[in-house]
FIKEBA-680614 format. One record per residue (C-alpha): residue number from 1; z, y, x; residue in three letters; chain. Coordinates in Angstrom, 3 decimals, always signed. Last residue first. Layout:
FIKEBA-680614
{atom NUM {Z Y X} ALA A} ...
This chain:
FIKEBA-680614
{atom 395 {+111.454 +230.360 -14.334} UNK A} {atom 394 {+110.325 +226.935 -13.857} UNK A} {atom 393 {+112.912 +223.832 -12.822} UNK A} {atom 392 {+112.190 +222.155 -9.651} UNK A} {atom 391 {+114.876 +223.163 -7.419} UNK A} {atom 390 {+116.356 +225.470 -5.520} UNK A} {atom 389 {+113.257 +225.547 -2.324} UNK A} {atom 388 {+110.739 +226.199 -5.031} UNK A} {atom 387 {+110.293 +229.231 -4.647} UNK A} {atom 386 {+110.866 +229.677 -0.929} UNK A} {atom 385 {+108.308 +226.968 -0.473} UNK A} {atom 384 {+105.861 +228.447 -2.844} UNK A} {atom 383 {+105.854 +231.290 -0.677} UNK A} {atom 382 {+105.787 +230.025 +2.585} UNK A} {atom 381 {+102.737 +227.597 +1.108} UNK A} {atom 380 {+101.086 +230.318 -0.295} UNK A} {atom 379 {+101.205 +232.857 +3.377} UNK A} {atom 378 {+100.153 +229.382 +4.898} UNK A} {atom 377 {+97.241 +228.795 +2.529} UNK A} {atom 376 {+95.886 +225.430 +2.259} UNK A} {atom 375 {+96.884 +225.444 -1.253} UNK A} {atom 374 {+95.455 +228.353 -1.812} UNK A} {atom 373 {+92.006 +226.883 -1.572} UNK A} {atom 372 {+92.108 +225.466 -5.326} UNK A} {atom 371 {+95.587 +226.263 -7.716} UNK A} {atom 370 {+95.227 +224.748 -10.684} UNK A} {atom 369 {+92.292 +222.097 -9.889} UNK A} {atom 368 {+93.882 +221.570 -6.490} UNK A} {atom 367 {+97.215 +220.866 -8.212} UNK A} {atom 366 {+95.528 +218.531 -10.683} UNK A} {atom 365 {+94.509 +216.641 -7.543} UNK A} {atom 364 {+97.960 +216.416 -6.665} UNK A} {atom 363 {+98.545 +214.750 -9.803} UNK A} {atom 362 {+96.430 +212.379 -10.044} UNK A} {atom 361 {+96.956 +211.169 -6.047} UNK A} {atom 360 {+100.575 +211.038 -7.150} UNK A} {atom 359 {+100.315 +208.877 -10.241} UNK A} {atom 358 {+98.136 +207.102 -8.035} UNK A} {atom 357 {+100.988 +206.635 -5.758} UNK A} {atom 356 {+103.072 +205.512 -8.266} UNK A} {atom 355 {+106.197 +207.048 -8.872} UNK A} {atom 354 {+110.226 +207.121 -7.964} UNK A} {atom 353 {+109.544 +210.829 -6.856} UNK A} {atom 352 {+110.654 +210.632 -2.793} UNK A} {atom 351 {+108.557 +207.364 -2.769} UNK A} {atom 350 {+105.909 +208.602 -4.463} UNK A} {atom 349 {+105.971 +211.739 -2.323} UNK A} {atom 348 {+106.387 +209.662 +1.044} UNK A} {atom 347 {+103.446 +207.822 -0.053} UNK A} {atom 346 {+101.403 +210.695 -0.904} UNK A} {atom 345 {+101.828 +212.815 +2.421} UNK A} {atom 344 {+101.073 +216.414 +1.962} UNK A} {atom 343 {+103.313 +218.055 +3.946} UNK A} {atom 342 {+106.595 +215.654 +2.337} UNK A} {atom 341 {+108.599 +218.842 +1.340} UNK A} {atom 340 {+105.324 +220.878 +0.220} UNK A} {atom 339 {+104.121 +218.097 -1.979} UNK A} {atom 338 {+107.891 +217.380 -3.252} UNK A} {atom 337 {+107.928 +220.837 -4.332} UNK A} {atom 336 {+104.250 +220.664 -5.923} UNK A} {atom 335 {+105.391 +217.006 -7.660} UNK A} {atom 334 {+108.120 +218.707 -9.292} UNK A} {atom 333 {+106.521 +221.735 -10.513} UNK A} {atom 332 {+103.354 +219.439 -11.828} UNK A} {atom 331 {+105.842 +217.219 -13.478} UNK A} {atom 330 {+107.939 +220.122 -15.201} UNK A} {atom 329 {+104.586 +221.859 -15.768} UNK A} {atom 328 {+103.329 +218.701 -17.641} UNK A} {atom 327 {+106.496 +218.758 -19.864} UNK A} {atom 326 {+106.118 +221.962 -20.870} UNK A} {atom 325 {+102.661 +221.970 -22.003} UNK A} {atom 324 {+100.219 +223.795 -20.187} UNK A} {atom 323 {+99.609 +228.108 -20.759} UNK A} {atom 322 {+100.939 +229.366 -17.375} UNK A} {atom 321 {+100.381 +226.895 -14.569} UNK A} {atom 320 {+98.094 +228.684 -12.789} UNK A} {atom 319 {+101.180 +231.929 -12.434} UNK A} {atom 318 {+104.127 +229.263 -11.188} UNK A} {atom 317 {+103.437 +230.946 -7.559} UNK A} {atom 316 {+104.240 +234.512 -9.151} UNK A} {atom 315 {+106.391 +233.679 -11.253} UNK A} {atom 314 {+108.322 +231.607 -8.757} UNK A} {atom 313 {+108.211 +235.182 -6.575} UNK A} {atom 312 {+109.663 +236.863 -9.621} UNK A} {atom 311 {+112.436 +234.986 -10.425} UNK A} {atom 310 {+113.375 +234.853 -6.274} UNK A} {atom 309 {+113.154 +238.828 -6.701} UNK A} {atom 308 {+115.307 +239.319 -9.512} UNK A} {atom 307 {+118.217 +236.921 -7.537} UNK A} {atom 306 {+118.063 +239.041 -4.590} UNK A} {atom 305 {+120.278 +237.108 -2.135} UNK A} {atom 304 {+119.872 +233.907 -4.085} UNK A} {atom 303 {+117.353 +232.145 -1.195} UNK A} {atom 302 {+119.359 +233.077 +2.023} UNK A} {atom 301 {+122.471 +231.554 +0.499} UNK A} {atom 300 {+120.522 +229.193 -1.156} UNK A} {atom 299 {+119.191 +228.274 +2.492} UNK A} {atom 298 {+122.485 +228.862 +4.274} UNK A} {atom 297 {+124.721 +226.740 +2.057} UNK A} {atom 296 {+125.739 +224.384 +5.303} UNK A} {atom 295 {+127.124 +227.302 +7.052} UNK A} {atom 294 {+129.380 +228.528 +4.299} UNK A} {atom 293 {+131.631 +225.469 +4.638} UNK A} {atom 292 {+132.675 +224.267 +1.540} UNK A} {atom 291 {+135.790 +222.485 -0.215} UNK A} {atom 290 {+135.952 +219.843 -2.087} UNK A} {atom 289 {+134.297 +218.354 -5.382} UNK A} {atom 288 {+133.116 +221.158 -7.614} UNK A} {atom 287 {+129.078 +222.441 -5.995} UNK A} {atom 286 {+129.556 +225.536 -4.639} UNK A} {atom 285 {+127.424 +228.776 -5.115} UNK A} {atom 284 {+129.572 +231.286 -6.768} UNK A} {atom 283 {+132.189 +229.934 -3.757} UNK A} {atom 282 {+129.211 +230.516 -0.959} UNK A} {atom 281 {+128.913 +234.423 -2.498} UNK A} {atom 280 {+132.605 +234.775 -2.071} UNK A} {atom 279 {+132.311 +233.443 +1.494} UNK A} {atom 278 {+129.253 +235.714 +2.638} UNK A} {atom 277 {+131.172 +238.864 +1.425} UNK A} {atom 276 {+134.662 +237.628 +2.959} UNK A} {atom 275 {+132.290 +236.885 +6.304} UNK A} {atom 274 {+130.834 +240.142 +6.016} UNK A} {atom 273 {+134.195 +241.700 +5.256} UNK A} {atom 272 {+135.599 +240.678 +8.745} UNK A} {atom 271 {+133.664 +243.607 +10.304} UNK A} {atom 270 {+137.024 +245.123 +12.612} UNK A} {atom 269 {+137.626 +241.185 +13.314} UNK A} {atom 268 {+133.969 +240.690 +14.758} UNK A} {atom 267 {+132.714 +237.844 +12.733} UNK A} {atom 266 {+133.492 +234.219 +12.578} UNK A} {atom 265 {+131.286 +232.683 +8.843} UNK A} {atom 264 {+133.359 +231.907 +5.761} UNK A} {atom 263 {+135.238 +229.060 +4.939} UNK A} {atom 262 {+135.274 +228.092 +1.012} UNK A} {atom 261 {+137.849 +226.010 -0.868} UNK A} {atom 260 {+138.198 +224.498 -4.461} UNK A} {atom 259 {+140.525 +221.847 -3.213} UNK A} {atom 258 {+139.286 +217.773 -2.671} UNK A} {atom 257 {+140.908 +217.662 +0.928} UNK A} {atom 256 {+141.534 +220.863 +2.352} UNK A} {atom 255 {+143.253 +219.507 +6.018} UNK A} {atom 254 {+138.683 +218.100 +6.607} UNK A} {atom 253 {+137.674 +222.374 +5.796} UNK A} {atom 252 {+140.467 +222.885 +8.612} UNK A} {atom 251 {+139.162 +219.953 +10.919} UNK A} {atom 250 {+135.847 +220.898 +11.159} UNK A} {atom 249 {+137.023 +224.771 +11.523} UNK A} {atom 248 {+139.109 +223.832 +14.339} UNK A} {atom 247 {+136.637 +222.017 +15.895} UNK A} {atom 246 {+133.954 +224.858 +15.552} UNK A} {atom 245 {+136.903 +227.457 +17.157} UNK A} {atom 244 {+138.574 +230.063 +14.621} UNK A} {atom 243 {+139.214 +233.319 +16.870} UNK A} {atom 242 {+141.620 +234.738 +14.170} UNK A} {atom 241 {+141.819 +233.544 +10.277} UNK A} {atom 240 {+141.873 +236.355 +7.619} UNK A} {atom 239 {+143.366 +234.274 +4.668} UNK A} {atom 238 {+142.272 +235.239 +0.733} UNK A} {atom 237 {+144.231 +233.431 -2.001} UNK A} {atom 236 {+142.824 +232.227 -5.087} UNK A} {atom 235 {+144.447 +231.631 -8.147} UNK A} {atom 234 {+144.864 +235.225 -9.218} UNK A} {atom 233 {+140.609 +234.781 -9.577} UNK A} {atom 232 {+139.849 +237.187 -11.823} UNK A} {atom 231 {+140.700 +240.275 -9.896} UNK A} {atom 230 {+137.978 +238.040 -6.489} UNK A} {atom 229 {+135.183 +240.414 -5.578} UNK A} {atom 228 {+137.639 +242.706 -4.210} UNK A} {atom 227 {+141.326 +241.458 -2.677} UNK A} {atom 226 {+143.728 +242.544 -5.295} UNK A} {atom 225 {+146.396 +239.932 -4.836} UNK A} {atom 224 {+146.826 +241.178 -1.482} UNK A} {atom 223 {+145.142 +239.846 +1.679} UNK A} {atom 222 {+146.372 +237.119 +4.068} UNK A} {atom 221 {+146.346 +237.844 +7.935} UNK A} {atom 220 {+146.368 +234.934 +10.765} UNK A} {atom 219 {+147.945 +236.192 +13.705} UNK A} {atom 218 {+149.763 +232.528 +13.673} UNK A} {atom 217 {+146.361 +230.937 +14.249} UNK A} {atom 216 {+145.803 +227.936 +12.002} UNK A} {atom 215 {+147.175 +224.954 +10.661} UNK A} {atom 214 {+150.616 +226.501 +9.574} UNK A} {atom 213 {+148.441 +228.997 +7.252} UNK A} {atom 212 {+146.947 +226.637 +5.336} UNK A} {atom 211 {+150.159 +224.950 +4.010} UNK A} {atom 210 {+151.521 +228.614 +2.819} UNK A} {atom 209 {+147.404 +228.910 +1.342} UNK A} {atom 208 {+148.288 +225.486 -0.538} UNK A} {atom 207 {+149.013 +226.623 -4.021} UNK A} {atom 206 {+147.068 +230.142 -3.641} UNK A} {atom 205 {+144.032 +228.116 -3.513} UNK A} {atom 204 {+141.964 +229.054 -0.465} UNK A} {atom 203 {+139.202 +231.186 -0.073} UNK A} {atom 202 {+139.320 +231.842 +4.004} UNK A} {atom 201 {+137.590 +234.457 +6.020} UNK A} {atom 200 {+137.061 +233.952 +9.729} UNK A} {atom 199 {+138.008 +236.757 +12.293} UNK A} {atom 198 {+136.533 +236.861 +15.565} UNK A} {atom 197 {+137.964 +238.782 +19.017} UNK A} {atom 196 {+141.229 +238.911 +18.069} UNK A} {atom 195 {+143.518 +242.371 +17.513} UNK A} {atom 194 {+146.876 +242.044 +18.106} UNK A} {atom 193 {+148.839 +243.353 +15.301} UNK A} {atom 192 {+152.234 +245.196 +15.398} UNK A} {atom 191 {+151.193 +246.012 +11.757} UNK A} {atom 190 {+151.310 +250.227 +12.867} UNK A} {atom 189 {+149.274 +249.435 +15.477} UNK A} {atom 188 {+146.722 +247.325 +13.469} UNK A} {atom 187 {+146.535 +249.849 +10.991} UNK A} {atom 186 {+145.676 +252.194 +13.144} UNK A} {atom 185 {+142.896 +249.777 +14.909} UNK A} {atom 184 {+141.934 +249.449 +10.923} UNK A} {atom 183 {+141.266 +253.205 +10.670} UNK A} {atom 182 {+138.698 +253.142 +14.103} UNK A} {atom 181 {+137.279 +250.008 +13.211} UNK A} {atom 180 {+135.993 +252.129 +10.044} UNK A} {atom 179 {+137.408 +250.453 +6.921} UNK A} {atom 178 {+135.264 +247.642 +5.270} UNK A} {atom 177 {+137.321 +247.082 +2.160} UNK A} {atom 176 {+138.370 +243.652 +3.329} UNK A} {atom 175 {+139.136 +244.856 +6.377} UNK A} {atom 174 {+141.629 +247.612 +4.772} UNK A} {atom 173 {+143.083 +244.230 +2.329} UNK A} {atom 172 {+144.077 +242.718 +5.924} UNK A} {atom 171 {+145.226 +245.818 +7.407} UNK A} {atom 170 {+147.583 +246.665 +4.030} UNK A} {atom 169 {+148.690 +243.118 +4.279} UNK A} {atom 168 {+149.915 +243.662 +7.549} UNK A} {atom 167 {+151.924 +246.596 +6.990} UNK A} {atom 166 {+153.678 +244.839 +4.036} UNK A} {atom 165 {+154.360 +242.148 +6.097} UNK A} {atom 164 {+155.884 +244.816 +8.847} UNK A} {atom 163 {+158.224 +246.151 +6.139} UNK A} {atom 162 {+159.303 +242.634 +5.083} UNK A} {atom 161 {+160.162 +241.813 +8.264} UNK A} {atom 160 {+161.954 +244.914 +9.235} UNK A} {atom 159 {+164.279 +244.742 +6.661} UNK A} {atom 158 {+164.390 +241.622 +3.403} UNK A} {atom 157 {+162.214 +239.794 +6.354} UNK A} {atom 156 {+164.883 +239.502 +8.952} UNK A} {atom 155 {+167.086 +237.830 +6.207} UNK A} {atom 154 {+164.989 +235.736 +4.940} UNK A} {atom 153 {+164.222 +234.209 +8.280} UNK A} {atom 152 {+167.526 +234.089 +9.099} UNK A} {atom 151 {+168.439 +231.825 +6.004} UNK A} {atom 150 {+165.656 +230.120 +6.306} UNK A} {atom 149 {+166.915 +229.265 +10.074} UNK A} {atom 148 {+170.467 +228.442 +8.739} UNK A} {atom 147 {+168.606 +225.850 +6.300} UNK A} {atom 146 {+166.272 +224.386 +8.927} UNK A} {atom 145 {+169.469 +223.465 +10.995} UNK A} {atom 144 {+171.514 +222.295 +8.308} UNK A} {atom 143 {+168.271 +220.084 +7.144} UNK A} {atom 142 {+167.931 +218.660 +10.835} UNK A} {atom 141 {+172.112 +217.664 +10.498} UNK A} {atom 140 {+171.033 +215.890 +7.152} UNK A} {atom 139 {+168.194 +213.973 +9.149} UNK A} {atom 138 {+170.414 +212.552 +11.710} UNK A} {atom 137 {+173.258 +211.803 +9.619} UNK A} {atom 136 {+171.491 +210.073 +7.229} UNK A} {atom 135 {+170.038 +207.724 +9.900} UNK A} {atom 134 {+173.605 +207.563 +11.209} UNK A} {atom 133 {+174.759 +205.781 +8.640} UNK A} {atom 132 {+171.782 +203.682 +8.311} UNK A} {atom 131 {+172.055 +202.337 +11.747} UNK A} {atom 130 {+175.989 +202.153 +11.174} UNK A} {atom 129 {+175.432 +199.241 +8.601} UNK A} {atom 128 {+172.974 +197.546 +11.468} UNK A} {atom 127 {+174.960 +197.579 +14.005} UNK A} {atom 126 {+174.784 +200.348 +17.071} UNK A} {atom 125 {+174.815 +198.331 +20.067} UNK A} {atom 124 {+173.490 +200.346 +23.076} UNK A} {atom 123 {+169.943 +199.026 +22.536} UNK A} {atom 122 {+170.303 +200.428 +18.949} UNK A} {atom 121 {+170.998 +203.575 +19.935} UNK A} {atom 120 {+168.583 +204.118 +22.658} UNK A} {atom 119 {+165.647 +203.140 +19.833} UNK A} {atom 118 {+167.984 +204.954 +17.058} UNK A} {atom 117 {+167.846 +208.427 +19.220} UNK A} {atom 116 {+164.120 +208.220 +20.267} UNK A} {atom 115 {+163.174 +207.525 +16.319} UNK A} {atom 114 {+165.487 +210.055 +15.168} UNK A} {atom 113 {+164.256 +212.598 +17.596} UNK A} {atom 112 {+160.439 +212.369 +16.472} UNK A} {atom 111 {+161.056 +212.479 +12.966} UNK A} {atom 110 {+163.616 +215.228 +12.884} UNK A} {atom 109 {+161.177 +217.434 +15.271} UNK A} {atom 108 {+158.350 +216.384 +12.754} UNK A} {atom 107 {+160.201 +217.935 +9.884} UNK A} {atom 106 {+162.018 +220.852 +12.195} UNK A} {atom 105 {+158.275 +221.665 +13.309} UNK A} {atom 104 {+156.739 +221.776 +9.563} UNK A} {atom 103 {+159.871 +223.907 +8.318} UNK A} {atom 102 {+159.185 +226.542 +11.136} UNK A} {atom 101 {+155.309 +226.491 +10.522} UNK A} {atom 100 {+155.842 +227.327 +6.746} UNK A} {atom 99 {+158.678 +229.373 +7.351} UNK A} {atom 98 {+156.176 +232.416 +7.921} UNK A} {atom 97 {+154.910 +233.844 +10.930} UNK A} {atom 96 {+154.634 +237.564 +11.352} UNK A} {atom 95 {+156.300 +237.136 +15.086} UNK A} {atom 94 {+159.450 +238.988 +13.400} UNK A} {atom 93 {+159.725 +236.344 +10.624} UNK A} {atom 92 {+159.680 +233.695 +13.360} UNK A} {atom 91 {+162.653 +235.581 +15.500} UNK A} {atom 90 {+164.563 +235.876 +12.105} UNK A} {atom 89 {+164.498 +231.761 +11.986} UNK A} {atom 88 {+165.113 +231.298 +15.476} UNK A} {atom 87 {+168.629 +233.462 +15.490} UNK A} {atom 86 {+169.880 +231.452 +12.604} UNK A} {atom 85 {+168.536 +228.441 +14.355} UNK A} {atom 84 {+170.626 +229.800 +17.265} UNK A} {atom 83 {+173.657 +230.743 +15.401} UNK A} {atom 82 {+173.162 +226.568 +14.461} UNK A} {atom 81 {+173.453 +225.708 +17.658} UNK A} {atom 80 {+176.217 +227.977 +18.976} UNK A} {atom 79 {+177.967 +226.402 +16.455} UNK A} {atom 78 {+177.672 +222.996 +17.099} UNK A} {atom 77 {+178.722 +223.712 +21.207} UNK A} {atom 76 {+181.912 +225.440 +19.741} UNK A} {atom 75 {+183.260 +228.387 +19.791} UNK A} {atom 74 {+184.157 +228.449 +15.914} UNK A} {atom 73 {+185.049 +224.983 +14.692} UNK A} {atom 72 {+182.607 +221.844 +15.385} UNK A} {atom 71 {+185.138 +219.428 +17.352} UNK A} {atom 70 {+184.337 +216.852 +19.874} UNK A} {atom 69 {+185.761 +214.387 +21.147} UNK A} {atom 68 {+185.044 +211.694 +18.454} UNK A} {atom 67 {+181.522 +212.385 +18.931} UNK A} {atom 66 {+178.836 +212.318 +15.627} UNK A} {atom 65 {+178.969 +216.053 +15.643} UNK A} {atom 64 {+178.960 +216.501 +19.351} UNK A} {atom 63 {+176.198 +213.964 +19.402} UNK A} {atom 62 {+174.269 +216.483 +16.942} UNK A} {atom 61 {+175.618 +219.609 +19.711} UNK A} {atom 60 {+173.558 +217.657 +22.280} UNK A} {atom 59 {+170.478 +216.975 +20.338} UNK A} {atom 58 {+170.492 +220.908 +19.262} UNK A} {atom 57 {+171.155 +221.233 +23.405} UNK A} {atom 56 {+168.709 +218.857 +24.147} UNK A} {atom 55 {+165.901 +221.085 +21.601} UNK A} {atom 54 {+166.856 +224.548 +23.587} UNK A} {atom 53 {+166.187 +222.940 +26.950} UNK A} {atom 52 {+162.737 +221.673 +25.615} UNK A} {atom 51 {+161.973 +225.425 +24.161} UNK A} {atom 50 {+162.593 +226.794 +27.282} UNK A} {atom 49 {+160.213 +224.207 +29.021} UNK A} {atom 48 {+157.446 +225.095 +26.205} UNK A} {atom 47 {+158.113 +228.571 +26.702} UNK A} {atom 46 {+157.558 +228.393 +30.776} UNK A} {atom 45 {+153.921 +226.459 +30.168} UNK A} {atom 44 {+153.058 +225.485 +26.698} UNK A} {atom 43 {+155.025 +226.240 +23.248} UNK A} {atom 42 {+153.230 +228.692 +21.931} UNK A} {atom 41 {+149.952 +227.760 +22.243} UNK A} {atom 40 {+150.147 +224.443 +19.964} UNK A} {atom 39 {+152.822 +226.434 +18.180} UNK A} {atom 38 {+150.837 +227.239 +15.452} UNK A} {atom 37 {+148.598 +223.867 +15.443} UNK A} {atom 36 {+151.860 +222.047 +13.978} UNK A} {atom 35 {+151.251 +217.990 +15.200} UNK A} {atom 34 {+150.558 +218.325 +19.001} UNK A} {atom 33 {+152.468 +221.026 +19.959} UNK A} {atom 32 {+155.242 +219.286 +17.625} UNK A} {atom 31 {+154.741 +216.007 +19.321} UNK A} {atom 30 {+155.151 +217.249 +22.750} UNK A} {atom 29 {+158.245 +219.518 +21.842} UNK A} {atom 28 {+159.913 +216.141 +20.414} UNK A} {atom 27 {+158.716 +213.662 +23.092} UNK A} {atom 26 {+160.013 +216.941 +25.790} UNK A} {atom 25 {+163.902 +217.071 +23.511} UNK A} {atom 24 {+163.801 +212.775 +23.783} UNK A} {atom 23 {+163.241 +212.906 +27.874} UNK A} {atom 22 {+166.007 +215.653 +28.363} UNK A} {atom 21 {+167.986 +213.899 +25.577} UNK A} {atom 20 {+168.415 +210.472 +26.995} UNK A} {atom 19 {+171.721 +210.025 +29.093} UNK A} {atom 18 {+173.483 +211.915 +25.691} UNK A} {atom 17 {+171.909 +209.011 +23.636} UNK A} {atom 16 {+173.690 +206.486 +26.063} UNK A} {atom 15 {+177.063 +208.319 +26.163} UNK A} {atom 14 {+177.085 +208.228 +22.728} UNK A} {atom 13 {+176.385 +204.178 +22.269} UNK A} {atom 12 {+179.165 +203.892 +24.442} UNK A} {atom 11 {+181.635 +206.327 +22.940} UNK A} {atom 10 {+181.116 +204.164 +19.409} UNK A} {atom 9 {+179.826 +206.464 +16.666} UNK A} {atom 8 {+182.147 +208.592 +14.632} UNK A} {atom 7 {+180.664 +209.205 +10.896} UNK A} {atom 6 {+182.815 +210.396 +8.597} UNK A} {atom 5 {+181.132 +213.708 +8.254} UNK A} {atom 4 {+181.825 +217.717 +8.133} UNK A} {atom 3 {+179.325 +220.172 +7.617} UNK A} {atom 2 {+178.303 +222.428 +10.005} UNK A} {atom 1 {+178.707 +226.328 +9.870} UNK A} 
């Protein structure tokens, strides 16, 4: 039920919003297809036109509110608006999204109406003291309507919603575990779950994984608390994201700022747990200061697999220097790396180094004392090139 209010705006500056609401609900739809990526999709075509008729009669039962004609008792326009956010709210929980996505749209909605209802107002009159008025009445009557849809949200989820959540994390945490395709298409049945063709794993903090989710596919799963690889990590939360696009990735590692965040590679939604696998390697492999894409940590990626073997192939190319003096092994190590990086090219290695060039030319020709023909050896050079690819530092 709506509150009450003192305000009563003037019949002529009413009758002038109520000539603008078809083209104020479409700006509102418009901006929240283009601001909250869940209902980019959702909201085109036939729905998008519903959902325009649906956002003039919200408008409409606001100017009811802020009419002296009108009343907002049972039966009336004001309360059929507010059943309806009721009614919107449980029909969110029952697509599997959260209020998240809701609570973003009704923010931008508010933002986009009250600045095509104060333009029209304002050019019909309004004053200045009544400008603020209604400002407050504009955004309080957007907080009624996000409250009765919580309130149906909650409400679907504490029965069927919360079952089907439950259903869905036990097909998220299944993928994780590397279920045959045949077990998780029975989970996905049972989870009312649409299969995509890719799914993307996400380490996000559990602080923002709620904001995460409204910037990505609604399907989007999120594991238990227990996801594998990660009972010491309670802080972390582990999203399943659908058919992620290159853009949309670009943009979702941009939306996570400074957080400690990984993005794992698509994969075939039935063998997500590659990508969770590749993405909880990438996080023991991240440098602090944002987030990471797994893509651009190939080469250590590549590199770390077998840890014991990496330590024994820099053994193995490290061999000639066994027996100097730490200090020259550190330079000889670092100049051999930079050697292989620059193919040979003593300038670019001096420059690369901070050094002279005959500090280089000394050096190198150390090298061919150490190490002689292999040098010019391409199995050698792949070697020592894998080797050293981590840094400079002997095993």
């Amino acid at each position: 039920m709506a509150k009450q209010t003192a305000l009563r705006l003037p019949d002529p500056v009413v009758a002038a919003m109520r000539a603008e609401l078809a083209t104020a609900a479409e700006r509102v739809v418009d901006t929240v297809i283009r601001e909250v990526p869940s209902y980019s999709e959702p909201f085109r075509g036939r729905m998008g036109r519903n959902i325009e008729t649906a956002v003039a009669l919200a408008l409409g039962g606001f100017l009811d509110m802020a009419s002296t004609r009108a009343g907002v008792g049972p039966g009336s326009r004001v309360e059929s608006v507010f059943e309806a956010a009721y009614a919107l709210g449980r029909g969110e929980a029952r697509s599997g999204r959260s209020m998240d996505a809701l609570a973003a749209a009704y923010r931008v909605g508010a933002r986009t109406a009250w600045h095509e209802l104060s333009v029209t107002a304002v050019e019909a009159g309004l004053g200045a003291a009544e400008l603020a008025q209604f400002a407050e009445f504009v955004f309080d009557y957007i907080d009624q309507l996000s409250a009765a849809s919580v309130s149906g949200h909650a409400d679907e989820l504490s029965t069927s919603g919360r079952v089907r959540e439950r259903h869905l994390e036990r097909l998220a945490d299944g993928i994780l575990a590397g279920l045959d395709p045949e077990l998780l298409l029975g989970l996905a049945e049972r989870a009312d779950w649409i299969p995509p063709a890719t799914l993307t794993a996400v380490l996000t903090p559990e602080s923002v994984s709620g904001t995460v989710r409204t910037l990505v596919d609604a399907r989007t799963l999120r594991a238990s608390s227990e996801a594998p690889g990660l009972e010491d990590r309670s802080d972390l939360a582990v999203l399943l994201v659908p058919d992620l696009s290159e853009r949309a990735r670009r943009s979702l590692v941009q939306a996570l700022a400074d957080r400690e965040a990984v993005v794992g590679p698509s994969r075939s939604w039935a063998g997500a747990v590659s990508s969770y696998r590749r993405a909880l390697r990438a996080l023991q492999l991240r440098t602090p200061g944002g987030p990471v894409d797994s893509a651009d940590l190939l080469v250590p990626l590549v590199v770390t697999a077998d840890a014991d073997a990496l330590a024994d192939l820099r053994h193995r190319v490290l061999a000639p220097m066994a027996g100097l003096r730490p200090s020259t092994v550190e330079k000889l190590v670092e100049t051999l790396r930079a050697w292989l990086l620059h193919q040979g090219r003593r300038d670019d290695i001096a420059a690369a180094l901070f050094v002279h060039p005959q500090t280089i030319r000394y050096r190198v020709g150390r090298l061919r004392e150490l190490y002689g023909e292999r040098l010019a050896d391409p199995q050698f050079v792949a070697e020592a090139t894998i080797a050293l690819a981590l840094g400079t530092e002997p095993h």
